[in-house]
N, C-alpha and C positions, 0 to 999 in steps of 0.2 A: 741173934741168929743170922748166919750169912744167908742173902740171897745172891738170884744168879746174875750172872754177869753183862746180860742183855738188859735185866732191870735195871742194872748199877747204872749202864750205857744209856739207859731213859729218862731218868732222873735227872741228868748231868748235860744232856744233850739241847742244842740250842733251840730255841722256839722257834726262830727263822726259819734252821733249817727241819724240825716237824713240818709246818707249815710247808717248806717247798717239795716233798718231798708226799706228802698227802698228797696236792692237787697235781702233782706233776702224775700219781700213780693213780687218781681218782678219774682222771682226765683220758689218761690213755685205755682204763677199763672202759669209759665209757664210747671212745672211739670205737674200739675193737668190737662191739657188741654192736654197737650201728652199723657198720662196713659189715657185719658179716652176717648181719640179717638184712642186708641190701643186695647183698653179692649170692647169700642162700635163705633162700626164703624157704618155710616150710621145716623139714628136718634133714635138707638136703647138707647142710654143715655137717652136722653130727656123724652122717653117714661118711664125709670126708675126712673127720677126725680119726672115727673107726678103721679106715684103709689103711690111713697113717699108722696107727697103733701095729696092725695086723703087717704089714711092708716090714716090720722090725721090728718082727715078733720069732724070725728068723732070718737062716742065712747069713749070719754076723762071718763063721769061716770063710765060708765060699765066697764074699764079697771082698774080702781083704787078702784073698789068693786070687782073684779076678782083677781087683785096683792093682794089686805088685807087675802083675803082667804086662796089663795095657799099658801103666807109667813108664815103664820098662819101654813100652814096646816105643812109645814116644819122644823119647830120650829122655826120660825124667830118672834122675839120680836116685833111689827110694833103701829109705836107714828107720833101724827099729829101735826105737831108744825105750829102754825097762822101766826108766825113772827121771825126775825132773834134771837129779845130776847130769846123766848120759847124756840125755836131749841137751841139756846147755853146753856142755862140752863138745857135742858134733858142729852146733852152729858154731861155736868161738875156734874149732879147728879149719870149715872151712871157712871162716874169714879171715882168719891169723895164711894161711896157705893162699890168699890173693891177696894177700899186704888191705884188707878193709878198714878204713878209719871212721866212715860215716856208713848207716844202716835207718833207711826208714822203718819204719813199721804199718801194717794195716792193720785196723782192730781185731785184735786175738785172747780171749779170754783165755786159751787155751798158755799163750807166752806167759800170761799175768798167772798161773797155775804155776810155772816152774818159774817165777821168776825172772825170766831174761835178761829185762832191762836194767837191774841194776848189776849183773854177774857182767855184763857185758862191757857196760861202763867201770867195774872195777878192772876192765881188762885194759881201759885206754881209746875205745871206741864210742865216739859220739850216735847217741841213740836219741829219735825223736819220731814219737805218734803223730800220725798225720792226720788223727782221725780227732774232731775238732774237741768231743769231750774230753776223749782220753787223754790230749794236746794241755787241754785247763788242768786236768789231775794231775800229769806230768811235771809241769811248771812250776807245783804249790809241793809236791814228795808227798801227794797225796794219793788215795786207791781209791779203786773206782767205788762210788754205793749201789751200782745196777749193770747188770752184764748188759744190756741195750744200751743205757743211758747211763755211762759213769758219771758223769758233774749232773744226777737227778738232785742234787744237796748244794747245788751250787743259787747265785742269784747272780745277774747279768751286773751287779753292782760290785760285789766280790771279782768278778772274773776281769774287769775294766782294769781293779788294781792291780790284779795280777798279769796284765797284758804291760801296764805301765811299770811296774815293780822290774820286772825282766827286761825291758826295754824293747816290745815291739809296737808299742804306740801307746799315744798318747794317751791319760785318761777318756774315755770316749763308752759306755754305758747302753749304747745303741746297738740292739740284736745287731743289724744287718752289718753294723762298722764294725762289730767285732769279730762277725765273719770273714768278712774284707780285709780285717789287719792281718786276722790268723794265716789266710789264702796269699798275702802277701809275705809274710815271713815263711811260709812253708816253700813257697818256690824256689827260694834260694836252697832248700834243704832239698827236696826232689831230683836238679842238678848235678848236686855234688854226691848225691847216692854212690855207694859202691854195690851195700846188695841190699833187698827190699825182705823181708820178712812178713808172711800174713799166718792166718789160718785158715782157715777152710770149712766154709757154712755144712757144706756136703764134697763130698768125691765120689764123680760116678765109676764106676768099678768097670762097667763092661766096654767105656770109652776112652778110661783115662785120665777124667779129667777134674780139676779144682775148681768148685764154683763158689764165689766172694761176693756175697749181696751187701752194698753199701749205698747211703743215700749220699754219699759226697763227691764221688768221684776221685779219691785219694787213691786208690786202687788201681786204678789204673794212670795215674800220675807217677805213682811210687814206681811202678814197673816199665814208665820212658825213660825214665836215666841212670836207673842201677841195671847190672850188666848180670846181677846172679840171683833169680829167685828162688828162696828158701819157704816151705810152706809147711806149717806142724799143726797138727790136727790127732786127737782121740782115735782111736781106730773106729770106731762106733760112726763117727762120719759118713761110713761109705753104704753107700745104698747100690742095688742091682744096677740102674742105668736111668738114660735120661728122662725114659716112660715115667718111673716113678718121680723121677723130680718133680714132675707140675703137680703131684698132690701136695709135695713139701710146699715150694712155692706157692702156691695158692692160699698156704696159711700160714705163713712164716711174718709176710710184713702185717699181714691184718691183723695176730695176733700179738705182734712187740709193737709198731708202732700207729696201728690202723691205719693204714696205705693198703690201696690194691695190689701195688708190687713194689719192693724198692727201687731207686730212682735209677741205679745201676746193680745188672747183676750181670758180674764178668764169668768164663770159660776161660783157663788157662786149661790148655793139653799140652803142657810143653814147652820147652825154650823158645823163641823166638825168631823167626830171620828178617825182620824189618830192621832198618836202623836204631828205631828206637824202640827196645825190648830188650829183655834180658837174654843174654848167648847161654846160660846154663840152668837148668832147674833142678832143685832136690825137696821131696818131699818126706819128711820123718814122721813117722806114725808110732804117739806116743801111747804107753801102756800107763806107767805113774798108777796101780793099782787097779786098772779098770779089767784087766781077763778076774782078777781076784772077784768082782762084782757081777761080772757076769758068768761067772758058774757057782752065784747065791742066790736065797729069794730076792734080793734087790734086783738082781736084773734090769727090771722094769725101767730103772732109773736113768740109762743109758740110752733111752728113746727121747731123749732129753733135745728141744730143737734151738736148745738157748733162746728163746722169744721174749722170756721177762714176763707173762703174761700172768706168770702163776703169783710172781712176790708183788707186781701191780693191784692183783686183789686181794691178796691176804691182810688181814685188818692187821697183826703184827709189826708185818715189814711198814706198813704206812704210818706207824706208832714210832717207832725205833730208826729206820733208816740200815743201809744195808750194812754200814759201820758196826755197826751191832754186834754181828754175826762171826765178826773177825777172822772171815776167812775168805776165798776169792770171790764163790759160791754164794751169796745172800738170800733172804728168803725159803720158801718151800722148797725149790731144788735146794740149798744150801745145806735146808738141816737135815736131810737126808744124805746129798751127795758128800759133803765135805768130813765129816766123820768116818765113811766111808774108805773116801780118799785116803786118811790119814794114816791107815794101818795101823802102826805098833802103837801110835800115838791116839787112838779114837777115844781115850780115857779123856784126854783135855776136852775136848768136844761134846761130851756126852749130853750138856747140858740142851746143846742146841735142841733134839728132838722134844723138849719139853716147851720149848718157845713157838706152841701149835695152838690153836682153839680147838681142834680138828672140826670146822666148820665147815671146810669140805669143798671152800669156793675154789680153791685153786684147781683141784680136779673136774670140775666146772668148764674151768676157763683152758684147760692144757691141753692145744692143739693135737700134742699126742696120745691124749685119752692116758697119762700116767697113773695111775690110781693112789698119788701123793701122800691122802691123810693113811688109807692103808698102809705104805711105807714105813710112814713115822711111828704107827703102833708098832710092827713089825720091831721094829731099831728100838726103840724105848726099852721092849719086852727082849731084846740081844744085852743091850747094854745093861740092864738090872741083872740079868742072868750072868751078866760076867763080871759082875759085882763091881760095876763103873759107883761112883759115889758124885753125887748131882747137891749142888747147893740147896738144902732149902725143901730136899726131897721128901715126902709125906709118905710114911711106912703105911701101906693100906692092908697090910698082914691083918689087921685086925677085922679092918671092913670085912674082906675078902673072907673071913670063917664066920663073920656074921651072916653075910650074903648068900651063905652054901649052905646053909642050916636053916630050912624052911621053921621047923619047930620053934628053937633061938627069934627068930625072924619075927614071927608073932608074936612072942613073947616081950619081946624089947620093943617094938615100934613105937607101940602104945607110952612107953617112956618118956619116948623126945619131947613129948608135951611139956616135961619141967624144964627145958632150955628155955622155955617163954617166960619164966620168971627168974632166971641169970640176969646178973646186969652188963651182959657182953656190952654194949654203947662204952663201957670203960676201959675195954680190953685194947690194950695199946703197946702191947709186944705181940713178936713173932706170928705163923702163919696168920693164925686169928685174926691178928690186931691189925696186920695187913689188910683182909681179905676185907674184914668190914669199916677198914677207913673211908671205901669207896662205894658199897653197897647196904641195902638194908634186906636183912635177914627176913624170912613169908616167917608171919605165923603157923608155928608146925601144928599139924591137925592127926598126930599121928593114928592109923587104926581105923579111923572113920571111912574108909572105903570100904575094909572088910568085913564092917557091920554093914552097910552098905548092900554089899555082895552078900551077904549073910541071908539078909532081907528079900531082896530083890530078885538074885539070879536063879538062876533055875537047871 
């Protein structure tokens, strides 16, 4: 019997990187849970969660006819692309129209969505991440395992060879010198920018402007020596105005990386008149199926602050790694969002939503109070309905007219007592033989409660 494709990817998958990829996610839930019962004591968090949720719980139109204006009003170029095609073809037109052959990057989940960087490079233009993990994925033609953290799957011993393999330094193993080589071959790339590409953490609407929270400072490197910055972002980005930013801010590093704030968080409104900054800015605000999502019950999903907090605790992603999931999206946002995303194609995906415990810790942990495992029932119960077909999937037709029939219900309970004398211990095909390779089966005691209750209750 086939299973699913996230199993097949667990079985197969390296023990190194299990291992780094557990404590790298074990580590940062337990940051985030210190910092923010230090920063809110009491249930002073939770009340800022709740804002968050309620801030973008409306307003979605009126915020992205308020951003188009003020960008506008700023000198910002502002393009609406439908889908990842569109979007890649507006940046490759305004760079083919200033003759661009080199293009930084700042980290953008949203590029790694439509693909950019290698549509880009098929066009003849030198593309390179400046942002140090995405720099290590980039190097190897590898994707990231964590929207915070792409090389979470990496070890500082793999990344040494890889800095020596490409030839920007010498074997050398040491965090801090392989920061140092990185920072020393990016300079030369920063220079010779033509235009700088990011995304955009938020866009305030009633000001204008692009706000890029990074702990590197690449961000504002990328933007001294390219002359044209390009910025795409979901529409779901923009929030009313600066007011509301310090609620986002306030839980955006605590919840990805446990920091009080990251190390740099830039305001672009606009092109530049310093000598070094970019003379032009265009921001594209992509759709790639998101108005389809928010005029459904997923909605919810869209309040999304990319923090990583939610796949950091879910016991799945920390099993598996974000490789997994084979899609941009990893984790609890993934298996809801990316199926989503897919449109006509949500049938390949359908499995994902079944790769949940629904344990419920992700909603827990999600800065924007998402209601995640709800989600995923939601999607499970769409995708069976439209008769999606899931590896491995268990017909509970049956359960399900046992479970509706109180009468049936009594009658049968009492039954399961003859699975105690099955010799299942032997059972070594399919779901079964799965289920209790790894578990021991309670002694069933079926009925005894409701003699129990018989007895007893009153």
């Amino acid at each position: 019997m086939a299973i699913q494709p996230i199993d097949k990817f667990c079985e197969n998958l390296n023990p190194r990187v299990k291992a780094a990829v557990h404590a790298a996610s074990v580590g940062s839930t337990n940051a985030r849970a210190q910092i923010l019962k230090k920063a809110y004591p009491a249930d002073s968090g939770e009340k800022l969660r709740a804002l968050a949720n309620a801030i973008r719980s409306s307003g979605w139109t009126e915020n992205l006819e308020t951003a188009y204006e003020s960008l506008e009003r700023n000198g910002v170029k502002v393009l609406f692309a439908k889908d990842a095609a569109e979007a890649r073809s507006m940046i490759y037109e305004i760079a083919a129209k200033r003759s661009a052959k080199n293009v930084v990057k700042v980290k953008s989940m949203t590029t790694e969505e439509i693909e950019l960087n290698s549509f880009l490079i098929s066009k003849g233009i030198d593309v390179v991440e400046t942002d140090l993990g995405e720099l290590i994925i980039q190097l190897d033609g590898d994707k990231p395992s964590h929207i915070v953290k792409p090389a979470i799957h990496r070890r500082r011993d793999d990344i040494a060879k890889s800095f020596e393999k490409f030839g920007i330094a010498a074997y050398d193993d040491n965090p801090e010198h392989i920061t140092l080589n990185a920072r020393k071959y990016l300079r030369k790339k920063y220079f010779n920018a033509d235009i700088v590409v990011s995304g955009a953490n938020y866009i305030l609407a009633r000001e204008g402007t692009v706000v890029l929270a990074t702990n590197e400072g690449n961000a504002r490197f990328s933007m001294a020596g390219a002359k044209t910055h390009i910025a795409i972002a979901g529409f779901e980005k923009t929030i009313p105005s600066a007011r509301e930013l310090a609620v986002f801010l306030n839980l955006l590093a605590r919840s990805a990386t446990g920091q009080n704030y990251t190390v740099y968080t830039d305001f672009v409104s606009g092109p530049g008149t310093a000598k070094n900054s970019p003379e032009e800015m265009f921001v594209i605000f992509l759709d790639n199926g998101r108005s389809r999502i928010l005029g459904s019950e997923f909605a919810d999903i869209l309040k999304c602050m990319r923090c990583g907090a939610c796949m950091n605790r879910c016991p799945v992603f920390r099993l598996v790694s974000g490789h997994a999931y084979r899609t941009v999206y990893p984790g609890p946002l993934g298996i809801v969002l990316s199926p989503l995303l897919a449109g006509g194609d949500i049938d390949k995906l359908a499995d994902l939503p079944k790769a949940c415990t629904l344990c419920g810790a992700c909603a827990d942990v999600c800065p924007a109070k998402i209601p995640l495992p709800d989600l995923v029932l939601k999607l499970r119960d769409t995708l069976k309905r439209n008769g999606a077909k899931v590896p491995n999937d268990i017909n509970f037709l049956p359960w399900s007219l046992l479970a509706s029939s109180p009468k049936i219900w009594r009658l049968v309970i009492p039954l399961n007592k003859i699975a105690n004398f099955l010799p299942l211990k032997f059972a070594r095909f399919g779901t079964l033989g799965r289920w209790i390779k790894s578990r021991t089966l309670p002694k069933l005691r079926g009925g005894e409660f409701r003699k129990w209750l018989k007895k007893n209750g009153r």
